[in-house]
NUTOR-901626 format. One line per 2 residues: their letters; for each residue y, z, x of N, C-alpha, C. Coordinates in steps of 0.1 Angstrom, whole numbers. Atoms other than C-alpha are relative to their C-alpha. Layout:
BEGIN
a> Y/Z/X/Y/Z/X/Y/Z/X ~ ...
***
This chain:
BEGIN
xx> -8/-8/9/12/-8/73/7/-9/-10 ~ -7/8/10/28/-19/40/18/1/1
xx> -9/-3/-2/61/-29/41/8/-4/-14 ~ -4/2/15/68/-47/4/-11/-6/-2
xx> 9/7/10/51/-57/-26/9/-11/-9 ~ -3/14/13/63/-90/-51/-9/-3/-8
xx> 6/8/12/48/-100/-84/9/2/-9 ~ -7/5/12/64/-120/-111/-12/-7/-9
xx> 4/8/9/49/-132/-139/-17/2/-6 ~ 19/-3/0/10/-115/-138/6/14/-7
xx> -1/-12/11/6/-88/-169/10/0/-3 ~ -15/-6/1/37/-71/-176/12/-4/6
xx> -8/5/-10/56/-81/-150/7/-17/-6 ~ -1/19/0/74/-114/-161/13/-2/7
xx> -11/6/-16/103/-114/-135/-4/11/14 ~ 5/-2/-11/95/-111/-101/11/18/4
xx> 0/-17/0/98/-69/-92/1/1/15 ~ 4/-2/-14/100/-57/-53/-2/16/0
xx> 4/-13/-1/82/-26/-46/-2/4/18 ~ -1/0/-13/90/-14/-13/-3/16/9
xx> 6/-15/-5/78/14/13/5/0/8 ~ -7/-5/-13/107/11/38/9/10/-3
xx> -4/-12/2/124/42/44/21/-6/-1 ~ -12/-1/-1/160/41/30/11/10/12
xx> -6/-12/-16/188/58/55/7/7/-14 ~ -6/-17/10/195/93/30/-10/7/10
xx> 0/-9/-9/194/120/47/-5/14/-11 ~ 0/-6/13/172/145/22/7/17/5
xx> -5/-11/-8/182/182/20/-7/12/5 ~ 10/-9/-9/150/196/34/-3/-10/11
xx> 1/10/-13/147/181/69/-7/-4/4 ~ 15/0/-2/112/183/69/-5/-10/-4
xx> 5/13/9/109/155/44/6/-12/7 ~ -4/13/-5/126/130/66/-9/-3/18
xx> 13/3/-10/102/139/97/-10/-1/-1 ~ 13/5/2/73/142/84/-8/-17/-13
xx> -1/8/11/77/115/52/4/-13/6 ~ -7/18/-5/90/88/73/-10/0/12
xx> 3/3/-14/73/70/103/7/-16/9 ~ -7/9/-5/89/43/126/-9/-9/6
xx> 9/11/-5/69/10/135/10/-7/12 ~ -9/-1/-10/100/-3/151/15/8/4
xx> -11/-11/0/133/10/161/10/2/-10 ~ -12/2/10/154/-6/135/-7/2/-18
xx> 11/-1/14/124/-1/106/-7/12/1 ~ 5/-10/5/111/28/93/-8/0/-12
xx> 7/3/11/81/34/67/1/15/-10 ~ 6/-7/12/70/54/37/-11/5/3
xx> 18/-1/-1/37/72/43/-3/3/-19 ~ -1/4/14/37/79/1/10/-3/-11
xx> -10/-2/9/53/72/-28/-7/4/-14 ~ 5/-3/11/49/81/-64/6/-10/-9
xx> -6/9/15/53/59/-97/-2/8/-14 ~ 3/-6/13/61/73/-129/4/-12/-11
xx> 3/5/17/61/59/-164/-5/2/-12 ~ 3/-4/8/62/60/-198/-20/-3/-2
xx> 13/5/10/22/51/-215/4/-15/0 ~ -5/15/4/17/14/-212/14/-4/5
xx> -17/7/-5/50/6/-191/-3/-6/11 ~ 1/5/-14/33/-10/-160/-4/4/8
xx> 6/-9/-13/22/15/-138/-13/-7/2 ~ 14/12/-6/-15/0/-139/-3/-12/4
xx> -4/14/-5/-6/-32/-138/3/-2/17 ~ -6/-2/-12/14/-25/-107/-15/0/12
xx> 14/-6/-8/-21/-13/-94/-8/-10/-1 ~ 8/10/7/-38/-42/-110/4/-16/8
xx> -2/14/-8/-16/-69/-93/-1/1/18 ~ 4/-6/-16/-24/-49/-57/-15/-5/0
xx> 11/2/1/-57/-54/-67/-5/-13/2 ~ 6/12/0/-60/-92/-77/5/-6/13
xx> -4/6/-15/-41/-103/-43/-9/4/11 ~ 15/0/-10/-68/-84/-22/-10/-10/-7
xx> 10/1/4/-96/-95/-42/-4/-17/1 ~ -1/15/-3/-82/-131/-45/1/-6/20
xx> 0/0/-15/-78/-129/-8/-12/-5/13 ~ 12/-3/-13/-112/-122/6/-4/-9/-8
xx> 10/7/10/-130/-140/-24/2/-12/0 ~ 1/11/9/-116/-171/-34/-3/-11/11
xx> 6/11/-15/-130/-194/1/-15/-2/-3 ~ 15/4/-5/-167/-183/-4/-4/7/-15
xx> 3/-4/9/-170/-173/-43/3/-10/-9 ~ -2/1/3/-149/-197/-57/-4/-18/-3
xx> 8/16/5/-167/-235/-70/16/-6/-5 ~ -16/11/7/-136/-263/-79/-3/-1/-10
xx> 7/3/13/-147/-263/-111/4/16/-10 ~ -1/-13/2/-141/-223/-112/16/4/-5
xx> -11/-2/3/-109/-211/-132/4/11/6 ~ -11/-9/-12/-85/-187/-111/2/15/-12
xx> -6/-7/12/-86/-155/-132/12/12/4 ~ -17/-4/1/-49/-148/-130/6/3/-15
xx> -6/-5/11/-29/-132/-160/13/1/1 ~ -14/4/1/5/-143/-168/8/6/-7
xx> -8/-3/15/32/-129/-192/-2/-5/-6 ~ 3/3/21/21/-134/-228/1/2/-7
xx> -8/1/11/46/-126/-242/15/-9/-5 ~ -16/5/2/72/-154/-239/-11/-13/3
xx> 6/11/1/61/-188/-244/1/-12/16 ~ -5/10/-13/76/-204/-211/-8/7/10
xx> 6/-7/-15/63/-177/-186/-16/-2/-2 ~ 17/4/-2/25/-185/-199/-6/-12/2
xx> 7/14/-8/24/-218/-187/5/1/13 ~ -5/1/-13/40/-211/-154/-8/11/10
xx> 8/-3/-8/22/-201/-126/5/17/4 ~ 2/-15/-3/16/-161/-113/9/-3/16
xx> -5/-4/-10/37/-150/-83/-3/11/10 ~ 6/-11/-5/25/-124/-54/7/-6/15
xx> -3/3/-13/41/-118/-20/-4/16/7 ~ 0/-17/-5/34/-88/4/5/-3/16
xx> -6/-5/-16/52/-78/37/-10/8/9 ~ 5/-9/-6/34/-60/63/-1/-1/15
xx> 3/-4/-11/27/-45/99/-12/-2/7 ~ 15/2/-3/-3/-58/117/5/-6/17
xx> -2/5/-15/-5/-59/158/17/-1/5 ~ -12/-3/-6/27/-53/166/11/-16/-5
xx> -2/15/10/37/-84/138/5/-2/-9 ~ 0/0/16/55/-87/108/-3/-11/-9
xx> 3/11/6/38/-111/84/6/2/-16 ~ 5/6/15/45/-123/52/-6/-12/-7
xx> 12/11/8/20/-138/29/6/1/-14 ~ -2/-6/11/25/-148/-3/-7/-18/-7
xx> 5/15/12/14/-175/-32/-1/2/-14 ~ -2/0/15/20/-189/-66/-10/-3/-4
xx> 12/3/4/-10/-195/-87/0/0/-19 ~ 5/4/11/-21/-209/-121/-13/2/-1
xx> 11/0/0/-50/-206/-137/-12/-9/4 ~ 5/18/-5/-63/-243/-127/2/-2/17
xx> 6/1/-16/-51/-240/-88/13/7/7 ~ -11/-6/-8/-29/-228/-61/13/-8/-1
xx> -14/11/4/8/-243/-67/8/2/14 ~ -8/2/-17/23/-228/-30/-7/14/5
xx> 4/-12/-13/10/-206/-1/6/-2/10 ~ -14/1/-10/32/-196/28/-5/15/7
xx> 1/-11/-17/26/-173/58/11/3/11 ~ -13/-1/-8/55/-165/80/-1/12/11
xx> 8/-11/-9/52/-140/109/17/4/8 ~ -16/-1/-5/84/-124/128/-9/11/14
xx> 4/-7/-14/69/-115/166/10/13/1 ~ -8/-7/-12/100/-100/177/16/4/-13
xx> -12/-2/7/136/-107/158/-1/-16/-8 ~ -3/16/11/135/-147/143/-19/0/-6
xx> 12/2/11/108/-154/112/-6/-13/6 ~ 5/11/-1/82/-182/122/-6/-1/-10
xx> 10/8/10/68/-207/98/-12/-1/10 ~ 8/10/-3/31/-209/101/-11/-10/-5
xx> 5/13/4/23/-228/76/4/5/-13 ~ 0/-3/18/31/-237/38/-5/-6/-5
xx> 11/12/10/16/-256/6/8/1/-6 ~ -5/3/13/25/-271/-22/-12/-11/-5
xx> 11/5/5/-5/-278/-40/-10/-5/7 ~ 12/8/-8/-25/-306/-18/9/-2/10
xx> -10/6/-11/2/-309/7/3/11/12 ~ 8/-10/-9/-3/-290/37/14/-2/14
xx> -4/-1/-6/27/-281/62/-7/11/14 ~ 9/-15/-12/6/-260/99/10/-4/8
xx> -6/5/-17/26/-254/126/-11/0/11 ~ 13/2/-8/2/-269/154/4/12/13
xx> -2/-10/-14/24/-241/182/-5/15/-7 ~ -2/-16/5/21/-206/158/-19/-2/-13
xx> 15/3/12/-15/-220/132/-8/-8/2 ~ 13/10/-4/-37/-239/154/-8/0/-5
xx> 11/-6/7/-65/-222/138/-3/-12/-11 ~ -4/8/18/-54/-238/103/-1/-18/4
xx> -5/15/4/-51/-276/116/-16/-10/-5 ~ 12/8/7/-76/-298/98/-9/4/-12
xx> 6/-7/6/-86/-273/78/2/-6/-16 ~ -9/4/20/-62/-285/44/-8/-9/-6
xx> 14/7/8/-91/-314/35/-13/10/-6 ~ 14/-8/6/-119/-281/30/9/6/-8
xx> -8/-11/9/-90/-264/11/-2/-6/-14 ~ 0/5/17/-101/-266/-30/16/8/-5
xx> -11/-2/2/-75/-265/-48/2/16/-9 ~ -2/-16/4/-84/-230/-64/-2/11/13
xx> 6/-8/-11/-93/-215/-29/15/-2/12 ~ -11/2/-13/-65/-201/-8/-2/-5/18
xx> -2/4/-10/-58/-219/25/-1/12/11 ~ -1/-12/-3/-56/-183/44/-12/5/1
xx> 15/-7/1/-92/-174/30/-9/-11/5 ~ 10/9/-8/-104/-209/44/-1/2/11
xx> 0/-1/-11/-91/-203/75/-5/12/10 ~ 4/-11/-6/-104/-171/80/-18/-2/-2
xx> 16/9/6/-143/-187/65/-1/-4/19 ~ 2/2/-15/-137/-205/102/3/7/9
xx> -4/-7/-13/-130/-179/121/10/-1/9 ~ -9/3/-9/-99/-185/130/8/17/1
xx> -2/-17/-14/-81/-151/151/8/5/-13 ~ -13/-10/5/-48/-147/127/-3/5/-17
xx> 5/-2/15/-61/-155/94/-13/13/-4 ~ 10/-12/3/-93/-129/98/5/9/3
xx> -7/-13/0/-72/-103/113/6/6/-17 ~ -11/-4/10/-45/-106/81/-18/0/-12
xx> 11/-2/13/-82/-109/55/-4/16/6 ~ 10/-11/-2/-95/-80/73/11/13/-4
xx> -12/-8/2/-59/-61/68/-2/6/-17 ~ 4/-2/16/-66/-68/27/-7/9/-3
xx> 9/-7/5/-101/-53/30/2/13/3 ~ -2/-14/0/-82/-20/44/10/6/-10
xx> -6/-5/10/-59/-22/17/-14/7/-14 ~ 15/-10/9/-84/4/-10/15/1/-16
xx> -3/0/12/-71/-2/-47/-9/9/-7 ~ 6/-8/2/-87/27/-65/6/6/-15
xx> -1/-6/12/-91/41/-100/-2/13/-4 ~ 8/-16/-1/-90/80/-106/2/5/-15
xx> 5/-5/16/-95/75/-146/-16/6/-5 ~ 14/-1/3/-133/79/-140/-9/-10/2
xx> 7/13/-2/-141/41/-143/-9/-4/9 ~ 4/5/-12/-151/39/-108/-11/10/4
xx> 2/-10/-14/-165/73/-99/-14/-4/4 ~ 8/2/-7/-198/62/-95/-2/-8/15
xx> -3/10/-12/-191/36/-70/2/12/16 ~ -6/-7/-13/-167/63/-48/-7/14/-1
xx> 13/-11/-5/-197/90/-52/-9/-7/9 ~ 10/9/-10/-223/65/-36/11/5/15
xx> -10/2/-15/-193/61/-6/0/12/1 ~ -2/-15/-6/-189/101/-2/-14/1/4
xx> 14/-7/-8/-230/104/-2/0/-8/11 ~ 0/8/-13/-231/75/23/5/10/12
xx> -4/-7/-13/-207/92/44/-5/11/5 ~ 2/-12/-7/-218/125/42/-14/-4/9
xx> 12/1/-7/-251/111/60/4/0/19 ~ -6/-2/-10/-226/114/90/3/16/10
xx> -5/-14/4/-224/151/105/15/2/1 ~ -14/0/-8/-187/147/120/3/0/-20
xx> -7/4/8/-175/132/83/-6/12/-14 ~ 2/-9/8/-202/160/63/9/9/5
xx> -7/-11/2/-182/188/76/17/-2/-2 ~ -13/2/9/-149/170/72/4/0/-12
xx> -2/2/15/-156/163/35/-1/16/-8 ~ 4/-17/-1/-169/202/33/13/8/-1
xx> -18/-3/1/-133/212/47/5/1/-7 ~ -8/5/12/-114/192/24/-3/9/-13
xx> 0/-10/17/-133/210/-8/7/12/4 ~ -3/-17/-5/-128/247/11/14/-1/-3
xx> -16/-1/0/-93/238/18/8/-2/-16 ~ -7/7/12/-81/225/-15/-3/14/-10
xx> -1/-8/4/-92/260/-26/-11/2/-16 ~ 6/0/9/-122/255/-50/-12/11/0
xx> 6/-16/-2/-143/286/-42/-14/-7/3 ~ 12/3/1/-173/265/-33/1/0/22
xx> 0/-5/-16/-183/276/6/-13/-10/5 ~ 10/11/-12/-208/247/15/-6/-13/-14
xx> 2/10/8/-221/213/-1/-14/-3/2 ~ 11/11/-6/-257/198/1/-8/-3/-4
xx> 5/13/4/-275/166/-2/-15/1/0 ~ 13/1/-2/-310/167/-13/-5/-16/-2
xx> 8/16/2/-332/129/-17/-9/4/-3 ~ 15/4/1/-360/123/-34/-5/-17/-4
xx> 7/15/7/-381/91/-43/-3/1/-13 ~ 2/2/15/-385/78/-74/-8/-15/-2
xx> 9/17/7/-404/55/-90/-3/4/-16 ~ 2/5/10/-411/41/-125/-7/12/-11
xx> 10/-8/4/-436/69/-131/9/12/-6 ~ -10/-15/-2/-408/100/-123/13/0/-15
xx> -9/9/11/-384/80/-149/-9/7/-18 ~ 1/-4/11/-383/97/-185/-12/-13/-12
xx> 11/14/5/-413/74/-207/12/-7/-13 ~ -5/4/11/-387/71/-233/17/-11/5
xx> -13/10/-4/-363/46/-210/-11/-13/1 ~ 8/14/-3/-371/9/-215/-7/-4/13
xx> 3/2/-16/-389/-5/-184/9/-7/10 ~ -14/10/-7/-357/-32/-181/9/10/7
xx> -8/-11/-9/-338/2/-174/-4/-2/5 ~ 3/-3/-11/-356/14/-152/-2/-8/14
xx> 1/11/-16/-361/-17/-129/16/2/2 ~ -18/-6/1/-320/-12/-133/5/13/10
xx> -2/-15/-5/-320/26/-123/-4/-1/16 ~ 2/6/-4/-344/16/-99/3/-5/16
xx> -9/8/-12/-326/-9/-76/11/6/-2 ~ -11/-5/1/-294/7/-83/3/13/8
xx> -2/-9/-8/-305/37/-65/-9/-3/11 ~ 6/2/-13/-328/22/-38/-11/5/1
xx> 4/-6/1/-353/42/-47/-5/12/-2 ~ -4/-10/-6/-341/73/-43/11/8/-11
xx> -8/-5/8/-322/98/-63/8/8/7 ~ -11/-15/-8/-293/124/-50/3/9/-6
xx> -11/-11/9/-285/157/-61/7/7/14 ~ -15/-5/-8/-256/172/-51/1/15/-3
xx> 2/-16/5/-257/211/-50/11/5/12 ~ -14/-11/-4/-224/236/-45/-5/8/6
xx> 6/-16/1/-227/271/-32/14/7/2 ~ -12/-8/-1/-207/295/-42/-6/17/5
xx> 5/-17/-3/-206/336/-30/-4/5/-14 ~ 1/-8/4/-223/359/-46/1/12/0
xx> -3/-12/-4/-213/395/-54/-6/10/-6 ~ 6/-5/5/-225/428/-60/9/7/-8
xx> -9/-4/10/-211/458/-83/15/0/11 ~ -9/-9/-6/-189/469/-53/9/-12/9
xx> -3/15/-8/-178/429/-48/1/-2/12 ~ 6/2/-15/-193/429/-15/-10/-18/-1
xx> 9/11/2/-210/392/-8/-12/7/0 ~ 9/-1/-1/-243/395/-11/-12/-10/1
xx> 6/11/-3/-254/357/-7/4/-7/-9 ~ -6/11/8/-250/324/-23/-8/-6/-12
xx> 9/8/12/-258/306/-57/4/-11/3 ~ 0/17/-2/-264/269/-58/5/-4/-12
xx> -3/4/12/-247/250/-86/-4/-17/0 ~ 1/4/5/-255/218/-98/13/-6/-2
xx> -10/3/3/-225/192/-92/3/-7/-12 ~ -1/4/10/-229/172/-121/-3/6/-12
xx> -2/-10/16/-237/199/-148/6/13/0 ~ -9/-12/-3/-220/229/-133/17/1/6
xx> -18/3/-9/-186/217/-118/5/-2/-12 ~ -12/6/9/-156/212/-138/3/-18/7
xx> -2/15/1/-145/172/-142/8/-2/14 ~ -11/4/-12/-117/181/-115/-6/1/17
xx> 6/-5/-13/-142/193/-86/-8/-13/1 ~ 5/11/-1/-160/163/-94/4/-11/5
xx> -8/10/-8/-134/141/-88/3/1/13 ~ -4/-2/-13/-124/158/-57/-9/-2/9
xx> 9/5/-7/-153/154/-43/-5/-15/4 ~ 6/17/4/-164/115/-51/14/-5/8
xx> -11/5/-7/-126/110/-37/3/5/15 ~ -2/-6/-20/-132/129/-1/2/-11/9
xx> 4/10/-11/-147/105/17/16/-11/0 ~ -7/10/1/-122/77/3/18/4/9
xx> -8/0/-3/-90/100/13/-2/5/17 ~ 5/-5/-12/-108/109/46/2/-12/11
xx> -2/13/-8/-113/74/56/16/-6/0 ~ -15/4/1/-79/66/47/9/7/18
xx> -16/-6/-13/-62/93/73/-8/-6/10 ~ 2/2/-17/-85/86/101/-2/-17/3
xx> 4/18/-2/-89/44/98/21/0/-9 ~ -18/4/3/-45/44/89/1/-11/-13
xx> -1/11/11/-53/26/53/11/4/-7 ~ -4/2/7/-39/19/29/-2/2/-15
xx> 6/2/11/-45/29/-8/10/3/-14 ~ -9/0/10/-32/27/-38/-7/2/-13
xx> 13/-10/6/-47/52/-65/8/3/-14 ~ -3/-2/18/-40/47/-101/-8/14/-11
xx> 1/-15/12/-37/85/-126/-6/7/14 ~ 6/-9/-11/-42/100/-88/2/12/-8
xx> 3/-12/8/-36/135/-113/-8/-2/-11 ~ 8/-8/8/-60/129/-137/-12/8/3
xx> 7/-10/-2/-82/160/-141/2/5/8 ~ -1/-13/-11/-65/176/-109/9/8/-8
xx> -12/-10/-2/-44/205/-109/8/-5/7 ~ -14/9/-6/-8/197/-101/0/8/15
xx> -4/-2/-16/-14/220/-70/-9/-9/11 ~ 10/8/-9/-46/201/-55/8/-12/-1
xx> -6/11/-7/-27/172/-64/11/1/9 ~ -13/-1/-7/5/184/-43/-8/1/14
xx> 3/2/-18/-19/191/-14/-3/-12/6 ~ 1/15/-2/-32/157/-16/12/-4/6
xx> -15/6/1/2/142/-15/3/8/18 ~ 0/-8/-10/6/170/12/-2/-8/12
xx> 5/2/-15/-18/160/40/6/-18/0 ~ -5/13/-8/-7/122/39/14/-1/0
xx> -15/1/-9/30/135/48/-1/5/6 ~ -2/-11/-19/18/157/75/-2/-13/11
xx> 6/1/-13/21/148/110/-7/2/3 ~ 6/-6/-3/-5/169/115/-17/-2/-6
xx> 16/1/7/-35/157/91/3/-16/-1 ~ 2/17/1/-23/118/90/10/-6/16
xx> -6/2/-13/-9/109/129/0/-12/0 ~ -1/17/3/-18/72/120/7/-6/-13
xx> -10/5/13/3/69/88/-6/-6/-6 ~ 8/7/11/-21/60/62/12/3/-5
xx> -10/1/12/1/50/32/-8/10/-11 ~ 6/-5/12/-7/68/-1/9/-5/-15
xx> -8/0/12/9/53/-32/-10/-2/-15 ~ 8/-4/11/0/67/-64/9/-1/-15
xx> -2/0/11/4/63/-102/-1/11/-6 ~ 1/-12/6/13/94/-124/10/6/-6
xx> -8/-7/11/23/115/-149/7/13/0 ~ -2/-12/-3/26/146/-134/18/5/10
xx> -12/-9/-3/61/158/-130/6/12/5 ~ 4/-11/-8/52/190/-117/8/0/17
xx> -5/-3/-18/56/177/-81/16/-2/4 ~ -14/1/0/93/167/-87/10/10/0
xx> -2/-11/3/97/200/-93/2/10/15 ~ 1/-11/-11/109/223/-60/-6/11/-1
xx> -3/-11/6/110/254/-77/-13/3/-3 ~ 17/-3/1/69/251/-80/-5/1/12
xx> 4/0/-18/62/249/-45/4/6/9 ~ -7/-9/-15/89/262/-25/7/-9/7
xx> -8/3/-6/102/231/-11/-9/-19/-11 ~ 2/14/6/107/194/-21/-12/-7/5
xx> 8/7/-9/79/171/-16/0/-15/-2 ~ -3/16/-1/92/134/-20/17/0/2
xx> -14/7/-3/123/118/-7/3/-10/-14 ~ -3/5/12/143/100/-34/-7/-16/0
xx> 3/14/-3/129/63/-21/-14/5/-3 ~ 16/-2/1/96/77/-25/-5/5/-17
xx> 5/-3/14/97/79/-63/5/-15/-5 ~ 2/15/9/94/48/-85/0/4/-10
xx> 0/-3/16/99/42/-123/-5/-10/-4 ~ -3/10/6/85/16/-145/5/0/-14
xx> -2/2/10/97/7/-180/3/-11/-2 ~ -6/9/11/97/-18/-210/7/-3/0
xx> -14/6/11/124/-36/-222/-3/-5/-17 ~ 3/3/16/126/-46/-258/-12/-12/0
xx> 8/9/4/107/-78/-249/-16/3/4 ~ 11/-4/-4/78/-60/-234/0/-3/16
xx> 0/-1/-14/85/-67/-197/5/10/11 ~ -2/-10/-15/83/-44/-167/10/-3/3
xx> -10/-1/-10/110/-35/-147/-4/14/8 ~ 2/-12/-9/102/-15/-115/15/2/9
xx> -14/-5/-14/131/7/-93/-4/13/1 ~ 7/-14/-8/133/37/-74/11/8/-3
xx> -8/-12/-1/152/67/-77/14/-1/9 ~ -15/1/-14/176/59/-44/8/-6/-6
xx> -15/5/9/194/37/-67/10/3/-8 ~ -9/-4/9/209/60/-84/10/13/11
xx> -9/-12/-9/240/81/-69/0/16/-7 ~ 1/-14/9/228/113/-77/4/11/15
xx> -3/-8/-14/232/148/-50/-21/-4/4 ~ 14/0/-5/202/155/-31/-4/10/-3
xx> 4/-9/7/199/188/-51/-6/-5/-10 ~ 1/-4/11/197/176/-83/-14/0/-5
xx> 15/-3/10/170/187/-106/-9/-11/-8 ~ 5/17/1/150/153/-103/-11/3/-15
xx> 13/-1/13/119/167/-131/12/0/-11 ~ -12/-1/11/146/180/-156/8/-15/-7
xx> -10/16/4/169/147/-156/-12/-5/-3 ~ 12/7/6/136/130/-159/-8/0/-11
xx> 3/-4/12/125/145/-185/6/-2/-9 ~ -14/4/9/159/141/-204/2/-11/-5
xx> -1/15/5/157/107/-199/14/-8/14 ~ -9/4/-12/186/103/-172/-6/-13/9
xx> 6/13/0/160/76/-156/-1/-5/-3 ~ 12/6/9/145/64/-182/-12/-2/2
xx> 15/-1/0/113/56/-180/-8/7/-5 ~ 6/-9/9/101/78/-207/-3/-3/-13
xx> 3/8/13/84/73/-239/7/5/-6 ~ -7/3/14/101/69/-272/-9/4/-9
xx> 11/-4/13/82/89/-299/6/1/-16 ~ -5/4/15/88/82/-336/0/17/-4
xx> -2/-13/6/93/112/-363/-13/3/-7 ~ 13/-5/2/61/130/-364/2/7/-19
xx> -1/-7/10/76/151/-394/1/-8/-15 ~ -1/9/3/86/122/-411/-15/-2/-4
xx> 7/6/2/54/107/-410/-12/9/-5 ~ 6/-11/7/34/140/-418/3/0/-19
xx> -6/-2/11/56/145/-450/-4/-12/-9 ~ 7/14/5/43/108/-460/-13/0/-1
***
């Protein structure tokens, strides 16, 4: 489970930010939001299962998602991808002349085996400048091991794994990702933790990718009629899903695609093509069913059924494997209600029992909104803001910071500007009349 995030100095970000998913002590004023919205790891710590981030256009929000991204990615990769010779592709503030020669910052907190670790390291483009691991069993923090550049602190009682290792350590390849290369117990656990952290894009960029993963899955029956569910439930009038395959070859392929495509198409589908066919009821004059039509998910669906689907699997795996994801424009192309159910099932007790996290990027204000729903659906810790300053640097904080009731009309003030984090628009009329 996530317990904080750190980054200073990568994109936007040019002073170090903490983004945190421990549950403040406020007491909200629907009761429901503090049983089902919170879960307890230990007695004295309490989590977040989601949060929300809002922001203006361009204020950080992707970023935020972007620096979740490069710490897994750098994580798993940089041991067995990464040649001494290979530049570290880290992104610094670039907009101030001191912060672009000084090295990227990233720390993260978390819950793993009954453990709290923190990991964390500075990094330049050229090599690692400090890496540091720390672990808290019980109540006191152990060191088990730091860096500073080529200089290599292991504790031989808490990082045996790690000793000898600091001579195979390049100097662009984290110490952490070597030691997990050897198989050592603490370091593959905490890499394997990364690869359940799921960084995800719901602008479109990806969908191909998290369609493949939904067809995969559905080749499962338990997870086809889960993913089935999820569409029923979410209320899209489509009463069953299914997967046809055919083979393809070179021949089947339109004559008017180069042959470089096609060897492309090709290996990219394995051979094999998928269609994906809806069924919705059919009715007669006296709107009695009378059987089902098949639709065509890629030329008959709207953009938002599409997403919902290509994103099943991803938020399926999530509740029943307790991940972690973190899901940049989770509203674009939904409805603000599919997105509330979303949001929904990973605060239920009852559809997430393992406390998958869910934290999401968005614009949608709707959910802040009681008065659409019927009852609140985030505690005040569970909303985030980023914005600008004049020099172009991020600042992230949360709603709890501010002494407000536990009534007040959080979309409204938001809107107004009472947070800030809202864009600044010039004079349209003005600029028309010109």
């Amino acid at each position: 489970m996530l317990i904080e995030f750190q980054v200073g100095n990568f994109l936007s970000f040019k002073e170090t930010v903490a983004f945190s998913m421990v549950a403040s002590n406020i007491n909200s004023q629907d009761a429901e939001l503090d049983t089902n919205n919170v879960f307890s790891i230990k007695e004295e710590l309490r989590l977040l299962k989601t949060s929300a981030i809002y922001g203006a256009n361009a204020s950080g929000k992707s970023n935020l998602a972007k620096a979740f991204g490069f710490m897994k990615s750098f994580v798993i990769n940089s041991s067995k991808e990464m040649q001494i010779t290979d530049p570290i592709d880290v992104a610094p503030f670039r907009l101030n002349i001191i912060t672009e020669k000084q090295p990227s910052f990233f720390e993260i907190t978390f819950y793993l085996h009954q453990k709290i670790y923190r990991y964390g390291f500075s990094v330049s483009q050229e090599q690692i400048m400090e890496e540091w691991l720390f672990c808290t069993p019980k109540l006191q923090e152990y060191q088990l091991f730091k860096r500073n550049q080529n200089k290599f602190k292991i504790s031989s009682k808490f990082f045996q794994e790690g000793l000898n290792l600091d001579e195979k350590t390049k100097p662009n390849s984290l110490f952490l990702s070597v030691s997990a290369q050897f198989n050592g117990k603490i370091s593959t656990q905490i890499v394997k933790w990364f690869a359940n952290l799921q960084v995800i894009s719901g602008s479109g960029t990806y969908d191909n990718l998290y369609k493949r993963l939904t067809l995969k899955s559905f080749e499962s029956p338990q997870m086809r009629g889960e993913i089935i569910k999820l569409v029923k439930d979410l209320d899209l009038s489509i009463q069953d899903i299914n997967i046809t395959k055919e083979k393809v070859s070179s021949e089947n392929l339109p004559f008017s695609i180069p042959d470089e495509l096609k060897t492309i198409i090709l290996r990219a589908s394995s051979g094999e093509l998928s269609s994906i066919q809806t069924s919705h009821a059919k009715y007669n004059e006296k709107d009695e069913v009378i059987g089902f039509e098949k639709f065509d998910l890629e030329e008959n669906e709207s953009e938002g059924t599409k997403k919902l689907f290509y994103f099943s699997a991803l938020l399926l795996n999530a509740l029943r494997n307790s991940q972690i994801l973190v899901i940049d424009e989770l509203d674009a192309r939904l409805h603000p209600i599919i997105t509330h159910k979303i949001i929904q099932l990973f605060n239920s007790n009852n559809y997430n029992p393992k406390s998958a996290q869910l934290i999401f990027m968005t614009h949608d204000t709707n959910l802040l909104n009681p008065n659409l729903f019927g009852s609140r659906l985030l505690r005040r810790d569970q909303i985030w803001f980023t914005e600008k300053n004049q020099q172009g640097a991020t600042d992230l904080y949360s709603l709890v910071e501010y002494d407000i009731e536990e009534d007040a009309p959080f979309e409204s003030d938001y809107i107004r500007g009472k947070y800030g984090a809202i864009p600044f628009v010039g004079n349209f009329i003005q600029l028309l009349s010109n």
